[in-house]
Wavefront OBJ file of the C-alpha trace (Angstrom):
o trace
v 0.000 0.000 0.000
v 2.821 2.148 0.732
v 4.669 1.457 -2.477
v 1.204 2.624 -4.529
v 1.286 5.994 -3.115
v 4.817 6.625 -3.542
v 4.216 4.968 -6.995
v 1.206 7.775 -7.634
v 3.472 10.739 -6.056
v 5.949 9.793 -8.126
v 3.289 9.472 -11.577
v 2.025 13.109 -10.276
v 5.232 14.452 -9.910
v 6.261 13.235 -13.765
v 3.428 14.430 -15.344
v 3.542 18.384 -13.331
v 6.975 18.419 -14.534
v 6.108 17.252 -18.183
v 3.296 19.382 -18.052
v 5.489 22.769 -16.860
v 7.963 21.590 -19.544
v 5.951 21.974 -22.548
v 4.307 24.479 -21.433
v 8.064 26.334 -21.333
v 8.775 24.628 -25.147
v 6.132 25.884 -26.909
v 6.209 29.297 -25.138
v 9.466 29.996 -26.211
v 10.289 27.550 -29.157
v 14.047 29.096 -29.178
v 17.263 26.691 -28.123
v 17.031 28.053 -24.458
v 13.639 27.089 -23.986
v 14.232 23.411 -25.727
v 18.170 23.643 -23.167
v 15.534 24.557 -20.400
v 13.338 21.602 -20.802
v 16.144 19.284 -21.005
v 17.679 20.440 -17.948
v 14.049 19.686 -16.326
v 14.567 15.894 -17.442
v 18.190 16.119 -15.971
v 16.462 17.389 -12.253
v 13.757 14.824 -12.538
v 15.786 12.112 -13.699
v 18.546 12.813 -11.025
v 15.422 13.423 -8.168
v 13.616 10.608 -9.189
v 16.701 8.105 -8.794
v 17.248 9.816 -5.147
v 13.697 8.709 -4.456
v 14.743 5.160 -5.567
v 17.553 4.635 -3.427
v 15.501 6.023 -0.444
v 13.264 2.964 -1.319
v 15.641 0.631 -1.468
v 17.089 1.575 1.758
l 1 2 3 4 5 6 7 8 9 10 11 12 13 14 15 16 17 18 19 20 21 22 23 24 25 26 27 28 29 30 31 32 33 34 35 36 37 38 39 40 41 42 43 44 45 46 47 48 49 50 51 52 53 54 55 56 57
């Protein structure tokens, strides 16, 4: 039970930061928005694998 709502924090947490990352892209289509969004992935990716150790642990 625990796992499932870290599980859906973790799904809700994704999709915010997708969402806020498009919405960045398309409002400025330039190479610093496109760097911006990338360097989202980099936080979440890096974020999300802290979460995973804390599990694991």
């Amino acid at each position: 039970m625990f796992n499932l709502q870290i599980f859906k924090l973790i799904l809700l947490y994704t999709t915010l930061v997708t969402l806020v990352g498009w919405l960045f892209f398309f409002l400025s289509i330039e190479s610093r928005g496109f760097r911006f969004y990338k360097g989202n992935l980099l936080i979440l990716r890096v974020s999300l694998n802290k979460i995973k150790i804390k599990i694991e642990k």
